[in-house]
NUBASE-69749 format. One line per 2 residues: their letters; for each residue y, x, z of N, C-alpha, C. Coordinates in steps of 0.2 Angstrom, whole numbers, always signed. Layout:
residues N
a> Y,X,Z,Y,X,Z,Y,X,Z  ...;
This chain:
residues 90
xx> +251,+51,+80,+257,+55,+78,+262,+50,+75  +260,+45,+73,+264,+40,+69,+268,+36,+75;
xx> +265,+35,+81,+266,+31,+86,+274,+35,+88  +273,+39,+91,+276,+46,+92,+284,+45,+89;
xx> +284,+45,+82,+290,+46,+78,+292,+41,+79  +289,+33,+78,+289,+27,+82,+297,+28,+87;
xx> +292,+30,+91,+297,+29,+97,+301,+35,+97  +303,+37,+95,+310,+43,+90,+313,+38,+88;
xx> +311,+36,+84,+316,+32,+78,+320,+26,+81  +315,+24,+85,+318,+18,+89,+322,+19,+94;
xx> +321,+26,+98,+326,+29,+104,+333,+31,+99  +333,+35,+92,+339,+37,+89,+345,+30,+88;
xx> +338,+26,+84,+343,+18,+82,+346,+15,+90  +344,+18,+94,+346,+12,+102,+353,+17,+102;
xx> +352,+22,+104,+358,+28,+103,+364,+26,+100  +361,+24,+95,+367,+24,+89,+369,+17,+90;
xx> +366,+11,+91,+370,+5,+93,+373,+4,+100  +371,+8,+104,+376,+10,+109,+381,+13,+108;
xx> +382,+19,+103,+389,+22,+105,+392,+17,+99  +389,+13,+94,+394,+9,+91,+396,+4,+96;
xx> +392,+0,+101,+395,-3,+104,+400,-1,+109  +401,+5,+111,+405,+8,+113,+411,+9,+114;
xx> +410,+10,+106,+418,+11,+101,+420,+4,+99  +416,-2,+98,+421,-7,+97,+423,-9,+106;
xx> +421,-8,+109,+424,-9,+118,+430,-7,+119  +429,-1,+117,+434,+1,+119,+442,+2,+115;
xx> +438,+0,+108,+444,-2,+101,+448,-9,+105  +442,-14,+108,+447,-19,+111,+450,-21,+115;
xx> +447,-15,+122,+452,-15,+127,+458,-12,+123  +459,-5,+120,+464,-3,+118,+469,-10,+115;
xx> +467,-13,+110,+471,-19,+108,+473,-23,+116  +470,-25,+120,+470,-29,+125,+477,-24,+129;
xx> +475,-19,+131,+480,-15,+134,+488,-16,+131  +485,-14,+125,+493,-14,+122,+498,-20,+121;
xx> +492,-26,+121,+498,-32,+119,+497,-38,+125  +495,-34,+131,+495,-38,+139,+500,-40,+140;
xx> +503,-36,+140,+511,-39,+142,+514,-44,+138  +514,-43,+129,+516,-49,+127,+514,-54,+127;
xx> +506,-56,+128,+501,-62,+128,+504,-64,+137  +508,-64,+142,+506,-64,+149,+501,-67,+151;
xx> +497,-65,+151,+489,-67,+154,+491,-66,+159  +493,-60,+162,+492,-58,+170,+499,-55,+173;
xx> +503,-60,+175,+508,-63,+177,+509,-57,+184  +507,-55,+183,+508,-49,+189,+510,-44,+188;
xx> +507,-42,+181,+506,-33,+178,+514,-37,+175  +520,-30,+178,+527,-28,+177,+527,-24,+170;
xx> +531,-24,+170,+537,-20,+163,+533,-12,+164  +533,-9,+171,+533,-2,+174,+524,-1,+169;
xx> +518,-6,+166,+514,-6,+165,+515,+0,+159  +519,-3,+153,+520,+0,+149,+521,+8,+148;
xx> +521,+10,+153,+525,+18,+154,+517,+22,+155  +513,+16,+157,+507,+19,+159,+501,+20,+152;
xx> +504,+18,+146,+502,+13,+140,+499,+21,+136  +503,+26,+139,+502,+30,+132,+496,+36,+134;
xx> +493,+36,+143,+489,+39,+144,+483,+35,+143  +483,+28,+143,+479,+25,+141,+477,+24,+135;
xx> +481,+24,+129,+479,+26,+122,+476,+31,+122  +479,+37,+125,+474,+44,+125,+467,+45,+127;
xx> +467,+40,+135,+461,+38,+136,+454,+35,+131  +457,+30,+129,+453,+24,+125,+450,+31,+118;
xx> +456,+33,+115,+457,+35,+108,+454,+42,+108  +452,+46,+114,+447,+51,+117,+440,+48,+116;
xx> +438,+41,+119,+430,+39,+121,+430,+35,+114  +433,+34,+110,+432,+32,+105,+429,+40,+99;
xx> +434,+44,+98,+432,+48,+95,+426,+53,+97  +426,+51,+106,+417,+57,+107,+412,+52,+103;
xx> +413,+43,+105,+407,+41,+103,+407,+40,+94  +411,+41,+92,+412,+42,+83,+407,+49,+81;
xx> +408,+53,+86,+405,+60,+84,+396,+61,+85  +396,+57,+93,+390,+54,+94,+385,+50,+90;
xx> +389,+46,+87,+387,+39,+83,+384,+45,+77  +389,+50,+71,+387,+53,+68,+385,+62,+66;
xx> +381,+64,+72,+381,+68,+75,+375,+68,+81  +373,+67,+84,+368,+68,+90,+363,+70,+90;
xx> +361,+78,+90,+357,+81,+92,+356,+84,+97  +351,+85,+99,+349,+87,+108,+353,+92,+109;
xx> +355,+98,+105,+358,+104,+108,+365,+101,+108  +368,+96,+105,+376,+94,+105,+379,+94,+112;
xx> +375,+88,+114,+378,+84,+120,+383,+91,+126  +377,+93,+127,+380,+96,+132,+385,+103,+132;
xx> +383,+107,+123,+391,+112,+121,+396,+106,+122  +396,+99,+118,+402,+97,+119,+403,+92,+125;
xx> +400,+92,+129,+402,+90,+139,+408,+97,+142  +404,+102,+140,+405,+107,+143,+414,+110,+139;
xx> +412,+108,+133,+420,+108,+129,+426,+102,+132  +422,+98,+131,+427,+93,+137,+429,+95,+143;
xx> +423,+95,+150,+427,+98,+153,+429,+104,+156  +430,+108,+151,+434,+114,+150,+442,+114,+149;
xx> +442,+110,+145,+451,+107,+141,+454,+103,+149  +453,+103,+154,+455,+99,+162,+457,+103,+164;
C-alpha cells in the first residue's frame, strides 16, 4: 500500500513541476514577445508585429493562468469541468 501512495506522490510532485515549468516558458516567451522588436534579434519581424502583441499577451497570460490553477488545484474531477469551460467561451 505504501508503494502505491509512492507512486501518487511522485505522479502529483511531476504534475506540479511541469505546470511550474510551464508558467515560467511561457512568463518568458511573453517577455521575448514583447521586447523582440527593441532587442532586433530578427531583422525581418516589421513594425506590423506589434499589432499582433496583444492577442499574444492574451494568449501567453490564458496558459499562464490555466497552469497557475493547475499547479494549485489539480484534482481528477477538475481537469475536464475546466477543458470543457474553456472550450465553451470560443
Amino acid at each position: 500500500m505504501a508503494t502505491q501512495s509512492r507512486a501518487g506522490d511522485s505522479k502529483r510532485v511531476g504534475k506540479r513541476i511541469g505546470y511550474a515549468v510551464a508558467i515560467a516558458c511561457n512568463v518568458a516567451l511573453l517577455v521575448i514577445a514583447n521586447n523582440i522588436l527593441d532587442w532586433g534579434w530578427l531583422p525581418w519581424l516589421t513594425e506590423d508585429f506589434a499589432r499582433v502583441l496583444p492577442v499574444m499577451n492574451v494568449s501567453f497570460g490564458a496558459s499562464i493562468a490555466a497552469n497557475a490553477v493547475y499547479l494549485l488545484y489539480d484534482r481528477p474531477g477538475f481537469r475536464p469541468v475546466q477543458n470543457s469551460a474553456c472550450s465553451s467561451s470560443r
